[in-house]
TIGUMAR-706233 format. One record per atom (N, C-alpha, C, O): atom name; chain; x, y, z. Coordinates in Angstrom, 2 decimals. Each point is the difference from the previous one (the first is absolute). Example, Ala and Ser with C-alpha at 12.3 -4.5 7.8 and 13.67 -1.06 7.14 Angstrom:
% residues 2
> N A 13.19 -5.69 7.80 $
> CA A -0.89 1.19 0.00 $
> C A 0.90 1.20 0.00 $
> O A 1.04 -0.02 0.66 $
> N A -1.39 1.07 -1.38 $
> CA A 0.82 1.19 0.06 $
> C A -0.77 1.09 0.73 $
> O A 0.51 1.11 0.17 $
% end
This chain:
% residues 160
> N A 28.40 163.93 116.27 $
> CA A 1.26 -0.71 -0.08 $
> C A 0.06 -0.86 -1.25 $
> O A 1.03 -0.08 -0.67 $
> N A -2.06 -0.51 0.38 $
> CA A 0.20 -1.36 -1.18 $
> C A 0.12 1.16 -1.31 $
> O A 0.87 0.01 -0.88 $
> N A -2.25 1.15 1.08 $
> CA A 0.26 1.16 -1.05 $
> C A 1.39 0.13 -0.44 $
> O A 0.44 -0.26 -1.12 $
> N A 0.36 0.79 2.38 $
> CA A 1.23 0.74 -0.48 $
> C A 0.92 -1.17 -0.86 $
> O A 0.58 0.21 -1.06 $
> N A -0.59 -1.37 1.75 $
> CA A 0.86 -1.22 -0.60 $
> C A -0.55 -0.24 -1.38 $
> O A 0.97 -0.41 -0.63 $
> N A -1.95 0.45 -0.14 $
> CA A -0.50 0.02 -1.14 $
> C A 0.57 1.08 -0.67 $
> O A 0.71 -0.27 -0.97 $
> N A -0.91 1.78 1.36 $
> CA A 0.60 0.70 -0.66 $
> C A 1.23 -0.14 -0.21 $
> O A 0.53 -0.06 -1.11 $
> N A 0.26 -0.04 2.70 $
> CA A 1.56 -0.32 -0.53 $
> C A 0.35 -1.18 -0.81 $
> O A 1.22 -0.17 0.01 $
> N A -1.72 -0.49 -0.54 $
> CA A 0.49 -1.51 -0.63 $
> C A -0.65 0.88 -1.82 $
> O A 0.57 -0.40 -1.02 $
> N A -1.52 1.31 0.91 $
> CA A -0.40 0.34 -0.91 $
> C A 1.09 1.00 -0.38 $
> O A 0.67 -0.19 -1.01 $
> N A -0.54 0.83 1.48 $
> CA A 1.12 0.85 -0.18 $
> C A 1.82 -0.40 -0.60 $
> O A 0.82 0.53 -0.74 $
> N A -0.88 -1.52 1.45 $
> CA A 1.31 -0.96 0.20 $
> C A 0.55 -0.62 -1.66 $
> O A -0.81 0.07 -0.92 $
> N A 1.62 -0.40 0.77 $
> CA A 0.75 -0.22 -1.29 $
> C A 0.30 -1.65 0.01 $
> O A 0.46 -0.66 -0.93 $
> N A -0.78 0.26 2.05 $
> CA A 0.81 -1.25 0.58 $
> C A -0.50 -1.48 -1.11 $
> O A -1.02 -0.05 -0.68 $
> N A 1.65 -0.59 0.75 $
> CA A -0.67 -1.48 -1.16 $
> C A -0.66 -0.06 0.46 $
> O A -0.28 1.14 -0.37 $
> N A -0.85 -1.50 1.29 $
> CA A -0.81 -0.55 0.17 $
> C A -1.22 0.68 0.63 $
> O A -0.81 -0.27 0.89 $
> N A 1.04 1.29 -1.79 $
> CA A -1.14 1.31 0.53 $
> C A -1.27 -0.70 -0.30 $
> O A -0.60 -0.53 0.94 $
> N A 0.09 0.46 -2.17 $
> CA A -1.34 -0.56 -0.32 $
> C A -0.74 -0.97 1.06 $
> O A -1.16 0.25 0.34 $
> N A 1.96 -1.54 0.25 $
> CA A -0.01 -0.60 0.63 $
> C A -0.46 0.17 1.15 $
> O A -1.12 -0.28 0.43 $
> N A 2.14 0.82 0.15 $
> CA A -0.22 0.59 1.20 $
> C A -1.63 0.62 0.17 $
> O A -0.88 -0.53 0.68 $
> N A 0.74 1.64 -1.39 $
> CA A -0.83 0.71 -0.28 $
> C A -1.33 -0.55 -0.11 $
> O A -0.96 0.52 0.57 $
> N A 0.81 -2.16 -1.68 $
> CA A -1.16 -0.76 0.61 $
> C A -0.48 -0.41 0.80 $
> O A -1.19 -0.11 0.32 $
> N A 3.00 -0.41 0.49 $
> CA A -0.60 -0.72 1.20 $
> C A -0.38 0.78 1.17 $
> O A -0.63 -0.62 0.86 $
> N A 0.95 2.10 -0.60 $
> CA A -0.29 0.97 0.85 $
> C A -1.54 0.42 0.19 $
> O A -0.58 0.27 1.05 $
> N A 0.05 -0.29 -2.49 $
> CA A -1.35 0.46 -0.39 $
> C A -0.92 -1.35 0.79 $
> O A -0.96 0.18 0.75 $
> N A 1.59 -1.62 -1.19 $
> CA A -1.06 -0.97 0.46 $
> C A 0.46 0.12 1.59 $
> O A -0.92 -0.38 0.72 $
> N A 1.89 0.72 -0.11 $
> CA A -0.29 0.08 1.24 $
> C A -0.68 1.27 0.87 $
> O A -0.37 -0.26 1.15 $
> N A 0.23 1.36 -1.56 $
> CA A -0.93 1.14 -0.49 $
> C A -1.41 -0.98 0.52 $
> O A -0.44 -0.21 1.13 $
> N A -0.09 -0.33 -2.71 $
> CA A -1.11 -0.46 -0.09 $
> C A -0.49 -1.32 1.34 $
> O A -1.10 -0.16 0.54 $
> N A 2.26 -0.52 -0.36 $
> CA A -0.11 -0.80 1.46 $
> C A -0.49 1.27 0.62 $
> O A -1.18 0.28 -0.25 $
> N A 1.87 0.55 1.01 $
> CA A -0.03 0.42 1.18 $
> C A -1.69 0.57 0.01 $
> O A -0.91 -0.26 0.80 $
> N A 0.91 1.21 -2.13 $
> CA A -1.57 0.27 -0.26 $
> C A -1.29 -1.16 0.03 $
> O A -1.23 0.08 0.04 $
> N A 1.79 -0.68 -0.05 $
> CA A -1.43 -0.96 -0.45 $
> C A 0.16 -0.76 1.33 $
> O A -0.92 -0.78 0.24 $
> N A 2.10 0.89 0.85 $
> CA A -0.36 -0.40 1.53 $
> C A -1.08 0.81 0.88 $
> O A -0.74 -0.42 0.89 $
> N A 0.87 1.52 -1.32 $
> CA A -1.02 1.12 0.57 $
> C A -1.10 -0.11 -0.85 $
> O A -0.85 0.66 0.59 $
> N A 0.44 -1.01 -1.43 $
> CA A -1.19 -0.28 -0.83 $
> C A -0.44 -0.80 -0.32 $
> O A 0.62 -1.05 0.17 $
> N A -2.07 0.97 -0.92 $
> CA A -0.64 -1.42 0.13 $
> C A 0.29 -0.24 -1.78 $
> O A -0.27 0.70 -0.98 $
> N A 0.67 -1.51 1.07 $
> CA A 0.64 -0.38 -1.37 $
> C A -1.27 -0.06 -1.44 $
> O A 0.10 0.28 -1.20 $
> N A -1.56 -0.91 2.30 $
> CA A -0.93 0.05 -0.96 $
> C A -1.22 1.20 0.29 $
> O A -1.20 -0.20 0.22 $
> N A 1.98 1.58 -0.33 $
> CA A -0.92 1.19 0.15 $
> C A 0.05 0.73 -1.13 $
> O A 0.63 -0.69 -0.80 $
> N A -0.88 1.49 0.40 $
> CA A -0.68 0.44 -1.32 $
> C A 1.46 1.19 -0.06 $
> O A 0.52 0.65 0.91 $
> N A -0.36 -0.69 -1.69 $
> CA A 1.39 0.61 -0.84 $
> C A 1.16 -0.07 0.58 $
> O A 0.63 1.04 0.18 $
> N A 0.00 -2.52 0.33 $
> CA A 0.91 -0.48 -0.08 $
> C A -0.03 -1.14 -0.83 $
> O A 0.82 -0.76 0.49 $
> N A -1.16 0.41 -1.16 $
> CA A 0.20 -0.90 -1.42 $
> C A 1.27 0.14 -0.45 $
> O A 0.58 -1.04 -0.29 $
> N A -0.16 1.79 0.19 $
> CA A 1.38 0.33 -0.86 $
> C A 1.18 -1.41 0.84 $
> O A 0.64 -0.86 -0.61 $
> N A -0.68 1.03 1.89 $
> CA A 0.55 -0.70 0.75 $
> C A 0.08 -1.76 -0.41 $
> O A 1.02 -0.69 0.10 $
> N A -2.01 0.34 -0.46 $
> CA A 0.17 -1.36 -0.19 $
> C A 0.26 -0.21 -1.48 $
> O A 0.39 -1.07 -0.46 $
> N A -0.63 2.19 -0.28 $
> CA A 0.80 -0.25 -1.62 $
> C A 1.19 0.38 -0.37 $
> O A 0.54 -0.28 -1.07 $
> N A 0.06 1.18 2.27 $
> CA A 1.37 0.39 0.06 $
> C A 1.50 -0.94 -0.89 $
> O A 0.96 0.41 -0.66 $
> N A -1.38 -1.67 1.04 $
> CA A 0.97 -0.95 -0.68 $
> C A -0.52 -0.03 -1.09 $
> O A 0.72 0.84 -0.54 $
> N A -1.55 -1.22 -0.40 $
> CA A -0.48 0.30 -1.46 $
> C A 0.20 1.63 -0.53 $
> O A 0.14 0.37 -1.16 $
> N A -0.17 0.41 2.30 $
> CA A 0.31 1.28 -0.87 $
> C A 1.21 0.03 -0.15 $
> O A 0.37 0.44 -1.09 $
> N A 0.57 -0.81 1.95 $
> CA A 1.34 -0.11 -0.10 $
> C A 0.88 -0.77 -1.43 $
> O A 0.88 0.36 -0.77 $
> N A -1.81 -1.75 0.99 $
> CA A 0.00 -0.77 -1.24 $
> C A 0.12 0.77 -1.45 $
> O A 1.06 -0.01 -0.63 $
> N A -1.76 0.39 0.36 $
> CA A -0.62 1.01 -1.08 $
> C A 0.98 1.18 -0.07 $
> O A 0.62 0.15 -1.05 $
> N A -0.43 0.65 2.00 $
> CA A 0.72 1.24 -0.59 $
> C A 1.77 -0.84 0.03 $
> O A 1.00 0.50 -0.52 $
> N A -1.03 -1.35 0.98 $
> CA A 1.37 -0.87 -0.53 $
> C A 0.47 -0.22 -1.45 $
> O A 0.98 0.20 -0.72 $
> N A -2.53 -0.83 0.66 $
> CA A -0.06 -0.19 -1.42 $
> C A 0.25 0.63 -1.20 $
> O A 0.70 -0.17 -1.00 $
> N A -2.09 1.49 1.72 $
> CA A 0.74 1.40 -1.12 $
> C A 1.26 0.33 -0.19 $
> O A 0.36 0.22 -1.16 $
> N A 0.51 -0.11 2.14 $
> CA A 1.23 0.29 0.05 $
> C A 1.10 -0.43 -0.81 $
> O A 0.82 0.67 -0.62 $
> N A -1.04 -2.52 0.80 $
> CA A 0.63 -0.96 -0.28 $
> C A -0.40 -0.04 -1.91 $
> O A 0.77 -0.48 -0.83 $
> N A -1.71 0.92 0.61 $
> CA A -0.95 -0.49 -1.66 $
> C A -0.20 1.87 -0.29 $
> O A -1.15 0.38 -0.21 $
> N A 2.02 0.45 0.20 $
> CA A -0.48 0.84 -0.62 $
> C A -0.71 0.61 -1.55 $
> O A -0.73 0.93 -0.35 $
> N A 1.56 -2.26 -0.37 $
> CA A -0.37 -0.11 -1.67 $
> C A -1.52 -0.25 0.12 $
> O A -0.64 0.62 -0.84 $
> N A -0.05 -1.36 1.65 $
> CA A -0.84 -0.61 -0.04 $
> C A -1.48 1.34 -0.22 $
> O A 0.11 1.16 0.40 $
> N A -1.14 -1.61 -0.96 $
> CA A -1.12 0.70 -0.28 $
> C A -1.02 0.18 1.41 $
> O A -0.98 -0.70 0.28 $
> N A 1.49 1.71 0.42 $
> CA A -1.19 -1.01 1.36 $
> C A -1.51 1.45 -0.12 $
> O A 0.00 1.21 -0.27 $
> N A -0.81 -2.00 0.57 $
> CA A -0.97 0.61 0.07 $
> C A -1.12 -0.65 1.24 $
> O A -0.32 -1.17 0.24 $
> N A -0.13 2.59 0.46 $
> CA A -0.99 -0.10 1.27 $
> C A -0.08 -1.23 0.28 $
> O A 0.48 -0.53 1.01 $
> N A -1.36 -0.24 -2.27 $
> CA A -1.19 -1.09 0.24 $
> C A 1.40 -1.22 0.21 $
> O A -0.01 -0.48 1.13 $
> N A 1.00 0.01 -1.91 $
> CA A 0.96 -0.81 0.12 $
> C A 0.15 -0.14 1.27 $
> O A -0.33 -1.01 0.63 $
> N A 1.02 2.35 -0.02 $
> CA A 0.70 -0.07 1.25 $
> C A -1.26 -0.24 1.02 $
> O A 0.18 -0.23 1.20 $
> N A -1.34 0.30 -1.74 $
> CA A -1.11 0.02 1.40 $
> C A -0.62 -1.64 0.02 $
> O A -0.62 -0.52 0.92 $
> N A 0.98 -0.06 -2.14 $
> CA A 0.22 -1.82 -0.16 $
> C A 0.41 -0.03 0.96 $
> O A -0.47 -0.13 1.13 $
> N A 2.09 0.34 -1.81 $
> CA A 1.35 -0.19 1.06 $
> C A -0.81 -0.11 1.56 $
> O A -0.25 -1.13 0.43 $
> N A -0.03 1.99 0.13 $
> CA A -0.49 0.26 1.41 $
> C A -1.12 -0.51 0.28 $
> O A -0.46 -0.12 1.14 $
> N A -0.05 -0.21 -2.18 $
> CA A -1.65 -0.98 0.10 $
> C A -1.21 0.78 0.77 $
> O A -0.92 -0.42 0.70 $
> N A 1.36 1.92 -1.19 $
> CA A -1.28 0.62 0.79 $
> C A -0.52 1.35 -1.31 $
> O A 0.53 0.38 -1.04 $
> N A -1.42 -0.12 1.56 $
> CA A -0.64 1.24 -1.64 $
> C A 1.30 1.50 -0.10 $
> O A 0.66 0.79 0.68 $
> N A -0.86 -1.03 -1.46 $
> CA A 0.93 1.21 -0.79 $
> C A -0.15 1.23 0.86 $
> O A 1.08 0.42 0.42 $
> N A -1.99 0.18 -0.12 $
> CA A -0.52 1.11 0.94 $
> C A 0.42 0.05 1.15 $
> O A 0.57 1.01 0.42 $
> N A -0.87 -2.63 0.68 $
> CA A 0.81 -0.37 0.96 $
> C A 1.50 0.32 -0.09 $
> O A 0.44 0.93 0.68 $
> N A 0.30 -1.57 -1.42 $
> CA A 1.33 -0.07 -0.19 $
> C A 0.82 1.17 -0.01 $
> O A 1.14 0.23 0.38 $
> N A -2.32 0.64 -1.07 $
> CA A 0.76 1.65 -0.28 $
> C A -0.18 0.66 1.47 $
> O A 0.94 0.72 0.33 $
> N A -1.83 -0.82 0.45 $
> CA A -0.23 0.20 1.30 $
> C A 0.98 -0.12 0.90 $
> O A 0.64 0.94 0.48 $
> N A -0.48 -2.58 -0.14 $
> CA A 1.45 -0.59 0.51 $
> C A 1.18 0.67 -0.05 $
> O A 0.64 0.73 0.75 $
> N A -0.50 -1.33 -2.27 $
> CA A 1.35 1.02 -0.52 $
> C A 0.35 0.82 0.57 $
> O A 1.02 0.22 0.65 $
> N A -2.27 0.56 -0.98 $
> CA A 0.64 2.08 0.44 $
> C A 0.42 0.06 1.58 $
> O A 1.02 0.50 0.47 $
> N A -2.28 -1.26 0.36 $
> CA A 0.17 -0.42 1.30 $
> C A 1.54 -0.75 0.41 $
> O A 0.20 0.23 1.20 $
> N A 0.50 -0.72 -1.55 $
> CA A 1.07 -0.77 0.27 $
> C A 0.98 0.88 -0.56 $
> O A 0.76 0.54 0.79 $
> N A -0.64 -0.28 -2.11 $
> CA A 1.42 0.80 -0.46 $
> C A -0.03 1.57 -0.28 $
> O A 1.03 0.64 -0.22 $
> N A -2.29 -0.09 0.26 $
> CA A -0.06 1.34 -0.19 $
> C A -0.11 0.66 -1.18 $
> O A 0.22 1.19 -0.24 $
> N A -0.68 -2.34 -0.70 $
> CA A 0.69 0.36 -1.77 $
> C A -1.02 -1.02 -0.28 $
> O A -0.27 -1.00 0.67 $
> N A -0.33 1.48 -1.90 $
> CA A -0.81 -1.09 -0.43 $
> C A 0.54 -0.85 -1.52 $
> O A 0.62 0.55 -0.90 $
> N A -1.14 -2.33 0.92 $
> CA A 0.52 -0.91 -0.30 $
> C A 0.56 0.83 -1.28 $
> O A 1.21 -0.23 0.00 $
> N A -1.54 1.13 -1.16 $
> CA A -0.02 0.17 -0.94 $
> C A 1.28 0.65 -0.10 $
> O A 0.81 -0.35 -0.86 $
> N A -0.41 1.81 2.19 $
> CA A 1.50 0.68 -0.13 $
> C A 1.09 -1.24 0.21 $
> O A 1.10 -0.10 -0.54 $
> N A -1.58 -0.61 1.27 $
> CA A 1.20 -1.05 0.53 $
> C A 0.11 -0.61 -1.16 $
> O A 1.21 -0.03 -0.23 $
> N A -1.89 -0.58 -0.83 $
> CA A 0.58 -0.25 -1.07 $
> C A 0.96 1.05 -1.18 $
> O A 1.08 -0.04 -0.59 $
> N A -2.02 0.75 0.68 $
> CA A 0.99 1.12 -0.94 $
> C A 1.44 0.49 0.86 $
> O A 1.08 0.18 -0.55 $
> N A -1.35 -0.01 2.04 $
> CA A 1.45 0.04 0.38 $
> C A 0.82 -1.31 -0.13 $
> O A 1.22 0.13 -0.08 $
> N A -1.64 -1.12 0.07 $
> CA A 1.38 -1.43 -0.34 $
> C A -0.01 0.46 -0.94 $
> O A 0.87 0.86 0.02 $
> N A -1.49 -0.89 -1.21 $
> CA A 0.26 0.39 -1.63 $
> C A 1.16 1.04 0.46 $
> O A 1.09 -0.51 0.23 $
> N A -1.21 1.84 -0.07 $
> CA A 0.99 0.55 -0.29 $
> C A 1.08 0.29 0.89 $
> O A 0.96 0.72 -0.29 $
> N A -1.22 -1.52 1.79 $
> CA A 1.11 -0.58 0.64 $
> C A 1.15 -1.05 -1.02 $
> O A 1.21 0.19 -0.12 $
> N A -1.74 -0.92 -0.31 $
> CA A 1.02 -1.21 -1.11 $
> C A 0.49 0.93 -0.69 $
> O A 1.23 0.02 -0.05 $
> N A -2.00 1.10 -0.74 $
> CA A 0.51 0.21 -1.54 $
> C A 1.36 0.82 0.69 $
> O A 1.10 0.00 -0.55 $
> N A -1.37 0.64 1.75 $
> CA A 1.44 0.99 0.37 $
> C A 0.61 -1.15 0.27 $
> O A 0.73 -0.24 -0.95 $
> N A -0.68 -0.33 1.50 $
> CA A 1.17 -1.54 0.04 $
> C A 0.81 0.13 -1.11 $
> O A 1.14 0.47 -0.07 $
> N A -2.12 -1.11 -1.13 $
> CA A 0.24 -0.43 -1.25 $
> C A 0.85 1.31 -0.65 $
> O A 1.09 -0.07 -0.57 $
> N A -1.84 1.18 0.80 $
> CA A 1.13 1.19 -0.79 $
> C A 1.14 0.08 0.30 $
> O A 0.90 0.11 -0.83 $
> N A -0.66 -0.15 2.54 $
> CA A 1.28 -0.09 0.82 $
> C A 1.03 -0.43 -0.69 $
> O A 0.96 0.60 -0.48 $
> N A -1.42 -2.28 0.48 $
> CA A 1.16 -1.35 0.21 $
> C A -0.67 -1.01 -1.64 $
> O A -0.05 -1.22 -0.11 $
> N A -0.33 2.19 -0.88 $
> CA A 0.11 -1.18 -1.33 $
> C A 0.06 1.17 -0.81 $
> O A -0.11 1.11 0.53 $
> N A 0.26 -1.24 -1.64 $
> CA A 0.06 1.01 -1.28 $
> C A -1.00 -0.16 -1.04 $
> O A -0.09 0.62 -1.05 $
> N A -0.81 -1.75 1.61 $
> CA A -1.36 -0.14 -1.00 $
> C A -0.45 1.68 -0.50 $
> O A 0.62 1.03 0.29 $
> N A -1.80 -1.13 -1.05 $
> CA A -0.01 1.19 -0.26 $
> C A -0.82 0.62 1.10 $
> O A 0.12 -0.14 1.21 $
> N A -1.10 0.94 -1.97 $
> CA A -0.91 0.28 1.12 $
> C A -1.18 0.04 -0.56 $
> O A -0.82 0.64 0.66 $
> N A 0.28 -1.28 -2.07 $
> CA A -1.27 -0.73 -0.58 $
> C A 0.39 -1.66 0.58 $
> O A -0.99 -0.54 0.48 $
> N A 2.01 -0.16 -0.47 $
> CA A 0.35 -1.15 0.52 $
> C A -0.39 -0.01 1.57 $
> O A -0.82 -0.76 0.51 $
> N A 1.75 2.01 0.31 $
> CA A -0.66 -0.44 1.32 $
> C A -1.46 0.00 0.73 $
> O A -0.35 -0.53 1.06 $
> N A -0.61 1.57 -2.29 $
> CA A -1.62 0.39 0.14 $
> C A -0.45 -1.50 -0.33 $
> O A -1.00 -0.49 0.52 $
> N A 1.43 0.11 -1.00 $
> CA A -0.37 -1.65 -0.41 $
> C A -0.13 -0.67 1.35 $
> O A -0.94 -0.31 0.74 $
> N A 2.24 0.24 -0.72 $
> CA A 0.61 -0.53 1.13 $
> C A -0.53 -0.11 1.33 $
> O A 0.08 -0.96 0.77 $
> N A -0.61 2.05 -0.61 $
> CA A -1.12 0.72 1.40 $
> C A -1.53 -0.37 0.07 $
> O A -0.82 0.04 0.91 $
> N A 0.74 -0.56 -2.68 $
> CA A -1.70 -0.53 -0.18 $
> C A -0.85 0.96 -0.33 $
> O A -1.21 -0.25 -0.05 $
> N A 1.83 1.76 -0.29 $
> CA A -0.42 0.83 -1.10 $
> C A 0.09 -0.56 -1.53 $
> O A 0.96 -0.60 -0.48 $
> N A -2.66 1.05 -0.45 $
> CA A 0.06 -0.63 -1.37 $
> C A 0.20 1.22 -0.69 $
> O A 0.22 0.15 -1.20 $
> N A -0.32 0.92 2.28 $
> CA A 0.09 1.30 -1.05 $
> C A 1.16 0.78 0.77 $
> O A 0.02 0.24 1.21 $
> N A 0.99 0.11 -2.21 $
> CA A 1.40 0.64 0.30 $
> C A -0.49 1.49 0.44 $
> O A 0.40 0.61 0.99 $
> N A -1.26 -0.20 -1.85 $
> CA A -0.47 1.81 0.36 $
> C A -0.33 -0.03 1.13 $
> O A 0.52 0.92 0.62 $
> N A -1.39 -1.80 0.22 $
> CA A -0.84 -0.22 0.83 $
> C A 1.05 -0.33 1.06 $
> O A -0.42 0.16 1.14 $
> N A 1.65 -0.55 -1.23 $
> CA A 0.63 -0.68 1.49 $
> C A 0.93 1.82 0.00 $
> O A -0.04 0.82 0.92 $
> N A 0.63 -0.71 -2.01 $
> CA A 1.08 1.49 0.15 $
> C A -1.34 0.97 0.48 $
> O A 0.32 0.09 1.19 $
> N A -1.24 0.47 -1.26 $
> CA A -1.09 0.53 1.03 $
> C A -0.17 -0.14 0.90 $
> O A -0.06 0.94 0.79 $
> N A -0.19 -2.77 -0.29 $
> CA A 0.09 -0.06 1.62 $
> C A 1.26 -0.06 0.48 $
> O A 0.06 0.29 1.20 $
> N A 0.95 -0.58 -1.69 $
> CA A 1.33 0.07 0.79 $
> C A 0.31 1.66 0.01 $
> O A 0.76 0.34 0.91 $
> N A -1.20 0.63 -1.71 $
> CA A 0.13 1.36 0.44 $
> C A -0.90 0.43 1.14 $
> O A 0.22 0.78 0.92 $
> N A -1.10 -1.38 -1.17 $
> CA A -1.40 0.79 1.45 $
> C A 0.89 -0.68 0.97 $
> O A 0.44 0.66 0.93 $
> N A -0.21 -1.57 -1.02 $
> CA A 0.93 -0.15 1.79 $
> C A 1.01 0.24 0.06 $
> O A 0.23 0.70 0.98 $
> N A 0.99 -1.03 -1.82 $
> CA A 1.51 0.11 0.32 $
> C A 0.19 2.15 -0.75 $
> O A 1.09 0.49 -0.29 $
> N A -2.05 0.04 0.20 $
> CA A 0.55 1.38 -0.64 $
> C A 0.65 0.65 -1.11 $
> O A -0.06 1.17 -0.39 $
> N A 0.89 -2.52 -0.16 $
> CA A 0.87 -0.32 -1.21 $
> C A -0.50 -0.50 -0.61 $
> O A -1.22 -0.13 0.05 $
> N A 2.16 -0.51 -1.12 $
> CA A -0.26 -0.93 -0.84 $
> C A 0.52 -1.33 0.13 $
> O A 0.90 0.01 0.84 $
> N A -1.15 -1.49 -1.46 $
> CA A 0.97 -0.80 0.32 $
> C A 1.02 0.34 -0.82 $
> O A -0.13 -1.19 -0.29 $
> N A 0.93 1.55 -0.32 $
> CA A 1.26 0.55 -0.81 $
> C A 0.44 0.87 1.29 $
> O A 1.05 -0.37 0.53 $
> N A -1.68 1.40 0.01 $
> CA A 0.74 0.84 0.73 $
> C A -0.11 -0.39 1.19 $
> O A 0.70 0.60 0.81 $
> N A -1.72 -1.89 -0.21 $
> CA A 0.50 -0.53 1.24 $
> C A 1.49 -0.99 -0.58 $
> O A 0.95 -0.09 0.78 $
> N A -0.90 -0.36 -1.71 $
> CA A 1.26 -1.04 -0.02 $
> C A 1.47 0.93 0.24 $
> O A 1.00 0.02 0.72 $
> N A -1.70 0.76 -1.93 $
> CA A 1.45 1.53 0.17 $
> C A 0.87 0.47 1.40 $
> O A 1.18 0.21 0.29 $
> N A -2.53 -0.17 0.42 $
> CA A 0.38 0.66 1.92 $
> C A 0.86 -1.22 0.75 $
> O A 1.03 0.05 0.66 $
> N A -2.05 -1.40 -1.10 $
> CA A 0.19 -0.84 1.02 $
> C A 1.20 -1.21 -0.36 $
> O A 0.40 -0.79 0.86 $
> N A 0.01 0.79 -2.12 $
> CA A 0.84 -0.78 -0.46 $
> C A 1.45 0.68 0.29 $
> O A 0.05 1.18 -0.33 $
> N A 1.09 -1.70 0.86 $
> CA A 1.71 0.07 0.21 $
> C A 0.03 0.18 -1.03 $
> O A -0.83 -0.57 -0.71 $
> N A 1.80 1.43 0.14 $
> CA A 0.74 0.50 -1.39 $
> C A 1.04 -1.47 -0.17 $
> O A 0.53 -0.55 0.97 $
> N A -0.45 0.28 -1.78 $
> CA A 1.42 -0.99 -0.43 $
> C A 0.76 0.30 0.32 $
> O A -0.13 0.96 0.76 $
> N A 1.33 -1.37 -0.95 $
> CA A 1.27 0.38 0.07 $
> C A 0.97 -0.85 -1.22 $
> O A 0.41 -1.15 -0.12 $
> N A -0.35 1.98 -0.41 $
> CA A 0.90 -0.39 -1.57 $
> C A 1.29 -0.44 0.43 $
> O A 0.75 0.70 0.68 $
> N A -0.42 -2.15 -1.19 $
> CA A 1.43 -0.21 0.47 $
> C A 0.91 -0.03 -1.33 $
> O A -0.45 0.04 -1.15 $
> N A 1.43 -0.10 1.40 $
> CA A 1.31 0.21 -1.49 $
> C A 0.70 -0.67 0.15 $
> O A 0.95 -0.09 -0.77 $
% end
């Protein structure tokens, strides 16, 4: 039951999907950790849950930003190795895609809804190398950013 309500809120378009979606997971993690002993050997994830949350906020929120393993495993105040563990354990994706997906979550934003260029918006995303972001924005989006803006941008409408 809590499954299906996660999926449907994941699925869902609604404002306050994300939201929702956290707070579903920490009640998830309540209900689990009533049936379990909170201090047994690979449920850890459970009591760093709010710092992991913290953190991939962050990414989200700071995509320009340079993040690397050891930073974000500060951030969480536990070893880099740990953290990547967690991570994968909690979101299914490890800390490193979740950054490159905000990166090129923003930059489709940015192509959408600004006319910067698209060496301006690789900037923008916290890419130092322009070759290097039009590569990863092809391995995931299939296109290019020029030909994602092309698809995804409304034509004008010329007035007289």
């Amino acid at each position: 039951r809590w499954i299906g309500a996660l999926y449907d809120e994941y699925i869902s378009n609604l404002k306050h999907r994300d939201t929702s979606i956290d707070l579903l997971m920490k009640l998830i993690l309540i209900k689990i950790s009533e049936f379990m002993n909170e201090d047994a050997p690979g449920n850890s994830f459970l009591s760093y849950y709010e710092v992991l949350q913290k953190l991939r906020k962050d990414i989200y929120n700071n995509p320009d930003k340079n993040w690397s393993v050891k930073d974000m495993a500060r951030f969480c105040n536990i070893s880099p190795s740990y953290l990547q563990t967690l991570y994968k354990q909690a979101y299914q994706t490890t800390c490193i895609n979740d950054v490159i997906n905000s990166k090129i979550q923003f930059s489709k934003v940015l192509l959408v809804k600004t006319n910067h260029t698209i060496k301006e918006i690789a900037s923008q995303c916290g890419y130092h190398n322009y070759e290097f972001f039009m590569r990863q924005f092809k391995k995931y989006n299939h296109c290019t950013p020029s030909e994602y803006r092309e698809k995804h941008t409304a034509p004008r409408v010329l007035r007289s």
